[in-house]
N, C-alpha and C positions, 0 to 999 in steps of 0.2 A: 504494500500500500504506500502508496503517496502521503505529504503533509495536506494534500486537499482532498483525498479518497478518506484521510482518518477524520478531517471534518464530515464528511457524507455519513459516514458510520454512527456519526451520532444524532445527528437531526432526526426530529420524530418525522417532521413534514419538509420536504423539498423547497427547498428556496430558490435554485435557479435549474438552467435545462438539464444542465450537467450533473447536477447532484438527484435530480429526477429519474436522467438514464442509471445512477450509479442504483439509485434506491429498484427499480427495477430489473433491470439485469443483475446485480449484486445479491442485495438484500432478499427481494421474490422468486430472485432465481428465472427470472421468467425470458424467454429471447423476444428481444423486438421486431418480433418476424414482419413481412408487410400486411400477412393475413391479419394477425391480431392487433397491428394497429389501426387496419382501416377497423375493423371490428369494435374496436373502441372509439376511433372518431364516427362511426355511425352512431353508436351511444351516447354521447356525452353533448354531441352535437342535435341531439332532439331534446330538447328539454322538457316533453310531455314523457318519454320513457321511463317507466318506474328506475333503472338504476339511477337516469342523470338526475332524477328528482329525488332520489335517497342520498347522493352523491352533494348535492346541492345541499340538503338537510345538515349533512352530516359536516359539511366543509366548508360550505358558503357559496355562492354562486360567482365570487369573484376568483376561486379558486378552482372550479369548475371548468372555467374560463380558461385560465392558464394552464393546467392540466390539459387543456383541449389544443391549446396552442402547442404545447411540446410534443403532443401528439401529433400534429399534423407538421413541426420542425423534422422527426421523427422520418414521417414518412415521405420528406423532402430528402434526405440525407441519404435516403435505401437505393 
């Protein structure tokens, strides 16, 4: 790890794009395949969909937002 990978490690919530991908690929273990990011920008990006509406509840919709945006940084990058 990095001096800015061991700051990633500790944030509960993502604060910028890079500590987003670390908290996803790293921490969820999960690949940013292009399937599951569009799968996610189709979610988050409807805001009547029960997740982006629990998503929203749970986090805030300004965060929702940004979320949505690294998402779709994300699948600019693939």
């Amino acid at each position: 790890m990095t001096a800015e990978t061991d700051l990633f490690a500790d944030e509960l919530f993502p604060g910028s794009y890079k500590s987003w991908r670390y908290c996803i690929e790293v921490k969820c273990g999960v690949p940013l395949t292009p399937e599951f990011i569009q799968e996610r920008v189709s979610v988050l990006s409807d805001p009547n969909h029960q997740e982006s509406r629990r998503f929203s509840e749970l986090y805030g919709e300004t965060y929702r937002n940004q979320v949505l945006s690294w998402f779709r940084y994300a699948a600019n990058e693939s």
